[in-house]
ZARO-461081 format. One line per 10 residues: their letters; for each residue x, y, z of N, C-alpha, C. Coordinates in Angstrom, 1 decimal, padded with zeros to 4 digits, always signed. Example, Ala and Ser with C-alpha at 12.3 -4.5 7.8 and 13.67 -1.06 7.14 Angstrom:
AS	+013.2:-005.7:+007.8:+012.3:-004.5:+007.8:+013.2:-003.3:+007.8 | +012.8:-002.2:+007.1:+013.7:-001.1:+007.1:+012.9:+000.0:+007.9
***
This chain:
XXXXXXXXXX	-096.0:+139.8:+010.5:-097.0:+138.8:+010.6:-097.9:+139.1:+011.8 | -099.0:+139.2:+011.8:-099.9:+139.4:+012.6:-100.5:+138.2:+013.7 | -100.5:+138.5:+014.9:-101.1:+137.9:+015.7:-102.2:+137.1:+015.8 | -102.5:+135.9:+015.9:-103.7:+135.4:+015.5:-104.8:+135.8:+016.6 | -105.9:+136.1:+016.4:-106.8:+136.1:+017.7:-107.2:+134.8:+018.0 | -107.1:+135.1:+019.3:-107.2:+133.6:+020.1:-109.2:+134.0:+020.2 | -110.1:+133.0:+019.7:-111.5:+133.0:+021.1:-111.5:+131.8:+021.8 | -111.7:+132.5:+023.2:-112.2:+131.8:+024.3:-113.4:+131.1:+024.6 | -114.2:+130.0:+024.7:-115.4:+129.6:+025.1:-115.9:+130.7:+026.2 | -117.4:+130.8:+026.2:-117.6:+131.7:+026.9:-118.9:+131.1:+027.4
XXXXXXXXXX	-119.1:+130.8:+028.6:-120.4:+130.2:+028.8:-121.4:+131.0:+028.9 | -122.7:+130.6:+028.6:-123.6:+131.0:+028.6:-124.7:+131.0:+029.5 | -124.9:+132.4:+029.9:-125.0:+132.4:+031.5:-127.1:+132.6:+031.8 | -127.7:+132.4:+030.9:-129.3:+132.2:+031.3:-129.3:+130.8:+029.6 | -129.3:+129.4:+030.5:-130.0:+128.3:+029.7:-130.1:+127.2:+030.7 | -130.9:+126.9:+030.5:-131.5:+125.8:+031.6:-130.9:+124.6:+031.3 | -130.6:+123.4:+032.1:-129.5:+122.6:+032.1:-130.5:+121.4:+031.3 | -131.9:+121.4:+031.1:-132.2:+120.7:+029.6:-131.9:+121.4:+028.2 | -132.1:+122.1:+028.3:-131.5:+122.6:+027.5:-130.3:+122.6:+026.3 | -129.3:+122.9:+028.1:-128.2:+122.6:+027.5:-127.6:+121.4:+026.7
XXXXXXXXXX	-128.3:+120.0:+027.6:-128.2:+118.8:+027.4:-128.7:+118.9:+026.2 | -129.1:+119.3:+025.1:-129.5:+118.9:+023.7:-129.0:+119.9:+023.2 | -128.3:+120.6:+023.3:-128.1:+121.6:+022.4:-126.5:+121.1:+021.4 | -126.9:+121.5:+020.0:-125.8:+120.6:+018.9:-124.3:+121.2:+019.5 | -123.2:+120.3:+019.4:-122.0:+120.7:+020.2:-121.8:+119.6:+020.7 | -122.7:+118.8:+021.2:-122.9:+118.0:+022.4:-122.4:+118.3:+023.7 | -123.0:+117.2:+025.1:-122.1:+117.6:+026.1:-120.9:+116.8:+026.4 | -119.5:+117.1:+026.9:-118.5:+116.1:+026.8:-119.1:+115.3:+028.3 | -120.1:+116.0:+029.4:-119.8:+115.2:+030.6:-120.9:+115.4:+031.5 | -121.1:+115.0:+032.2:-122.8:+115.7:+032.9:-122.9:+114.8:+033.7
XXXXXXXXXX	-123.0:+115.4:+035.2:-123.5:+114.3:+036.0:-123.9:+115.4:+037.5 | -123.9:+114.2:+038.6:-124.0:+115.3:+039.8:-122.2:+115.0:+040.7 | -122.0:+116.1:+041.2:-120.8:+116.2:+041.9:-121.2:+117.4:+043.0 | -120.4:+117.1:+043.8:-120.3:+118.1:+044.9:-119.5:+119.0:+044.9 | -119.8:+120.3:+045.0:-119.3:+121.6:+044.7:-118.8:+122.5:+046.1 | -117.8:+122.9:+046.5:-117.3:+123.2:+047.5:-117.8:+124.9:+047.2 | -118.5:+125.4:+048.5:-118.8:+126.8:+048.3:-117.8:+128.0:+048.4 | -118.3:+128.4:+047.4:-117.4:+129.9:+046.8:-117.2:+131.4:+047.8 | -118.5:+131.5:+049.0:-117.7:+132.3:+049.8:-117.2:+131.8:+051.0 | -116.3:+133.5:+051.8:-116.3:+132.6:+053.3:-117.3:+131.9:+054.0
XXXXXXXXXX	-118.3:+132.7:+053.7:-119.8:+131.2:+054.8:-119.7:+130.4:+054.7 | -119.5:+130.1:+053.1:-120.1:+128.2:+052.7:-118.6:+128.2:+052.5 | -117.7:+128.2:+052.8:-116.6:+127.3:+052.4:-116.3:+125.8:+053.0 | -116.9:+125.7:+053.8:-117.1:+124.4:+054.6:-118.2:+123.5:+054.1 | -119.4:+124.2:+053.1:-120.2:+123.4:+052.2:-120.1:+122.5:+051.3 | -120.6:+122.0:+050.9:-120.2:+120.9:+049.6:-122.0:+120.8:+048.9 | -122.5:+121.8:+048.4:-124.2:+121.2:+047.6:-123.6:+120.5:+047.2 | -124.3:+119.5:+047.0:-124.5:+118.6:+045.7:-125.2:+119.7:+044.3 | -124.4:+119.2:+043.1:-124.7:+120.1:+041.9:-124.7:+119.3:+041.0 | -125.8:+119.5:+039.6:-125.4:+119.1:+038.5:-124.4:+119.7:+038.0
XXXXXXXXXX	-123.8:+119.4:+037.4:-122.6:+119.8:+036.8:-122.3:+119.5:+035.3 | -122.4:+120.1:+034.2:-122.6:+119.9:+032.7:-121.1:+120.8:+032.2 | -120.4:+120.0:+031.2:-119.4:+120.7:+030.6:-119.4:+120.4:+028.7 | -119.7:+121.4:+028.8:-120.1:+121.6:+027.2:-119.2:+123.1:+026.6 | -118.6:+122.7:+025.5:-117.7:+123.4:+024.2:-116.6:+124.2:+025.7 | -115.8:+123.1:+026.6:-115.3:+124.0:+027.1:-115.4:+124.7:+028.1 | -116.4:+124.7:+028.4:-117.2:+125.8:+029.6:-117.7:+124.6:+031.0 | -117.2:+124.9:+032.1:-118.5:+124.3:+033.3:-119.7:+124.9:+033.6 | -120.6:+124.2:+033.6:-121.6:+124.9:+033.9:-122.6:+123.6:+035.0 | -122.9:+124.9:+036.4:-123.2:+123.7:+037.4:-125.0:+124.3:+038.2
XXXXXXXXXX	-125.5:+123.4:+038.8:-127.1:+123.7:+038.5:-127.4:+122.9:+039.8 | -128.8:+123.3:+039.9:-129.1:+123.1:+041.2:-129.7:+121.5:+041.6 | -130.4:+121.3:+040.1:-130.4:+120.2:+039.7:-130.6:+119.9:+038.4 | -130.5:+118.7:+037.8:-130.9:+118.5:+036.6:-131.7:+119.3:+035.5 | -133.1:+119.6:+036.3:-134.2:+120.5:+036.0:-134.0:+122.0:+035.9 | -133.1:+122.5:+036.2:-133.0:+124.0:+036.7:-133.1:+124.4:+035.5 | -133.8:+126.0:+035.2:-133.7:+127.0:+034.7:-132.9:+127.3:+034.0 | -131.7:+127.9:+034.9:-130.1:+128.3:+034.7:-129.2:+127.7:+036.1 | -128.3:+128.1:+035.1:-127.2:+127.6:+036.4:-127.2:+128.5:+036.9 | -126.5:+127.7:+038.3:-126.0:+128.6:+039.5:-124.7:+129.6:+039.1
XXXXXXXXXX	-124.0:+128.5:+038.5:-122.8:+129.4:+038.0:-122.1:+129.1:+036.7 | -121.3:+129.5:+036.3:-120.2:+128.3:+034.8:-119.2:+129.3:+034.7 | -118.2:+128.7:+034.4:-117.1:+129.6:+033.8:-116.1:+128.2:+032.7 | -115.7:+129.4:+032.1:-114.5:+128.7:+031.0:-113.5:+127.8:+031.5 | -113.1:+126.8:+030.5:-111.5:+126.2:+031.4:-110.8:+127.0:+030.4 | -111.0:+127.7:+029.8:-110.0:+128.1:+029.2:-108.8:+129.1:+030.4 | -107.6:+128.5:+030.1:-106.5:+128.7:+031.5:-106.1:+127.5:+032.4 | -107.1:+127.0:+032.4:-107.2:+126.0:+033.7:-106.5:+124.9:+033.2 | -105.3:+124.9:+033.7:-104.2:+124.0:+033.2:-103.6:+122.1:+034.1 | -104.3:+122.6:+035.2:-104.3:+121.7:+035.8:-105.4:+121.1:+036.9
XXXXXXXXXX	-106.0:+120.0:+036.8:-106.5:+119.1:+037.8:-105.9:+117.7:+038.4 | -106.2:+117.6:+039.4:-105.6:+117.0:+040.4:-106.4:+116.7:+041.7 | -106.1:+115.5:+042.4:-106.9:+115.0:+043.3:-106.6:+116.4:+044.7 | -107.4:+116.0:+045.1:-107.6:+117.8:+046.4:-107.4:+116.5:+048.0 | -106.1:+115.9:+048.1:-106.4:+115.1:+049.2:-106.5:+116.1:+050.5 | -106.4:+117.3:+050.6:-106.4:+118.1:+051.4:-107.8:+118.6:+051.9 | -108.5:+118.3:+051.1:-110.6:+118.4:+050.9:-111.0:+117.3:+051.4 | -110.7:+116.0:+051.3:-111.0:+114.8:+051.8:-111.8:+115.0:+053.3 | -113.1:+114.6:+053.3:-113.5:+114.6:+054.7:-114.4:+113.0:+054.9 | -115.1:+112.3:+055.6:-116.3:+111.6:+055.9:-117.5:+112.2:+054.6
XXXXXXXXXX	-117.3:+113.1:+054.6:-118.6:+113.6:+053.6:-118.0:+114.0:+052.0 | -116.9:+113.9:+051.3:-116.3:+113.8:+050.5:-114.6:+113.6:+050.3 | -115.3:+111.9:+050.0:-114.3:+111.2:+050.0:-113.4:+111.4:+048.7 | -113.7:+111.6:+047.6:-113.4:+111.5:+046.5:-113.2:+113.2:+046.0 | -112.3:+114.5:+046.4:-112.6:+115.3:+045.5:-111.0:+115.5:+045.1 | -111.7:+116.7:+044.0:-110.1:+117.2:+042.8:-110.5:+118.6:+042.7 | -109.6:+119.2:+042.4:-109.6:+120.8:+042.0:-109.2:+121.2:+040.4 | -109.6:+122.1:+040.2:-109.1:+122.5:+038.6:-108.4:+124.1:+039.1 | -107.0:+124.0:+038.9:-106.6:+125.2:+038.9:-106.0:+125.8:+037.8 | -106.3:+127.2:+037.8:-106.0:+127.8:+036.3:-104.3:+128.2:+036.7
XXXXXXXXXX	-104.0:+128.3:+035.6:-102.7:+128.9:+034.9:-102.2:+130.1:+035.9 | -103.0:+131.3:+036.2:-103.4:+132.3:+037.2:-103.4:+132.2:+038.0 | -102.5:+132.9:+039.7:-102.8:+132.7:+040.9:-104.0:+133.7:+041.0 | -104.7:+134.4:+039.9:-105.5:+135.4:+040.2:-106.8:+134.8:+040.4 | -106.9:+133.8:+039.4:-108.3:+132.8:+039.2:-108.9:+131.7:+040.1 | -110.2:+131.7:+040.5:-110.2:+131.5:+041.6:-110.0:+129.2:+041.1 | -109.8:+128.7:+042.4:-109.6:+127.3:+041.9:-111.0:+126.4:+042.4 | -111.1:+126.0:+041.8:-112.5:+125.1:+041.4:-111.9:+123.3:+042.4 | -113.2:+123.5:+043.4:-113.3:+121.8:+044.2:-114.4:+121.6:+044.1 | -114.4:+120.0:+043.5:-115.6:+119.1:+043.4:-115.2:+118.0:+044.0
XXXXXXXXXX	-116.2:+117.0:+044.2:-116.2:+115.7:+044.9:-116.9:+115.2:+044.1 | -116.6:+113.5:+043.6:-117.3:+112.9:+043.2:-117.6:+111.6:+043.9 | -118.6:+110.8:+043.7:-119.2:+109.9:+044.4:-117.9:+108.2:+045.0 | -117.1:+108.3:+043.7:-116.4:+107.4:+043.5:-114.9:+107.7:+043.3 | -114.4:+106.4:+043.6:-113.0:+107.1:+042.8:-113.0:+107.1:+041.3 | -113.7:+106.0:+040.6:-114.2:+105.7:+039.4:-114.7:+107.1:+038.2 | -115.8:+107.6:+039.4:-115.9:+108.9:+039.0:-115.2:+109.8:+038.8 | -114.7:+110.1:+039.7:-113.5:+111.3:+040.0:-112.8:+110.8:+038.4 | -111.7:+109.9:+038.5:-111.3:+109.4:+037.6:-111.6:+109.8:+035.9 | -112.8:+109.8:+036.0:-113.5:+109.9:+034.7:-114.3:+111.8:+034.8
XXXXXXX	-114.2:+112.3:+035.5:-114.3:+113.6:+035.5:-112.4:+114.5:+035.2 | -111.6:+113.7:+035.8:-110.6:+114.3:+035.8:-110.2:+114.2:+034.2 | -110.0:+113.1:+033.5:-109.5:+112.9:+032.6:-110.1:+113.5:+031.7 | -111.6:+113.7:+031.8:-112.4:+115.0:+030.6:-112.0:+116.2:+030.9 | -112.0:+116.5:+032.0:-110.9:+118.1:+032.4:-109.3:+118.2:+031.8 | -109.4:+117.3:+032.0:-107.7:+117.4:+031.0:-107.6:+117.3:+029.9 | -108.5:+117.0:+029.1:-108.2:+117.1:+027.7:-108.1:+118.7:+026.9
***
C-alpha cells in the first residue's frame, strides 16, 4: 500500500493584505497584533502588525493596506500555542507563542491587545 502524499499549505509570498482579505477560501482571522522581532537587533521589538491567517498559513503586514507581507509561513507543524508569560512586559501585556513540532523551527510571539483577544487568536491557532 502506498504512502499517501501529505500537501502542506504554502503561503503566498507577493499578495497584498486586501487582497488577501477577499480572496475565496475565506480568512479564518485578521486583525492587528504585536509581533516580537525575528533578529538579534529587534528581539526586544514588538511592531505592531496586521496579521491575516488564511487556508492555514500566517501571514503578517505592515498594515492593513500593504502590498505584501512582511512575512507568512505555514502552521503546518506548529502543534502548540500557549500563553508566553515569560514575554509579558508594560508594553505587551497579553502575548502567546506558536511552537512547532521541531526544535529546528523557529517559534512565533505575538501580543494581543486583550486577554479576550489573545483568547480568540489562540483558539483559531489550535484548530
Amino acid at each position: 500500500m502506498a504512502a499517501e502524499e501529505m500537501h502542506w499549505p504554502v503561503p503566498m509570498k507577493a499578495i497584498g493584505a486586501q487582497n488577501l482579505l477577499t480572496m475565496p477560501g475565506g480568512v479564518a482571522k485578521a486583525g492587528y497584533l504585536h509581533k516580537k522581532g525575528g533578529t538579534q537587533l529587534q528581539l526586544l521589538k514588538w511592531p505592531l502588525r496586521f496579521v491575516i491567517i488564511h487556508k492555514r498559513c500566517v501571514y503578517y503586514f505592515k498594515s492593513s493596506t500593504s502590498a505584501s507581507p512582511q512575512g507568512a509561513f505555514s502552521l503546518s507543524g506548529y502543534n502548540r500555542v500557549m500563553r508566553a508569560a515569560e514575554e509579558t512586559t508594560s508594553n505587551n501585556v497579553f502575548p502567546f507563542k506558536i511552537i512547532h513540532i521541531s526544535k529546528k523551527h523557529r517559534t512565533w510571539f505575538f501580543s494581543a491587545s486583550s486577554e479576550d483577544e489573545r483568547k480568540s487568536w489562540m483558539a483559531l491557532l489550535r484548530r
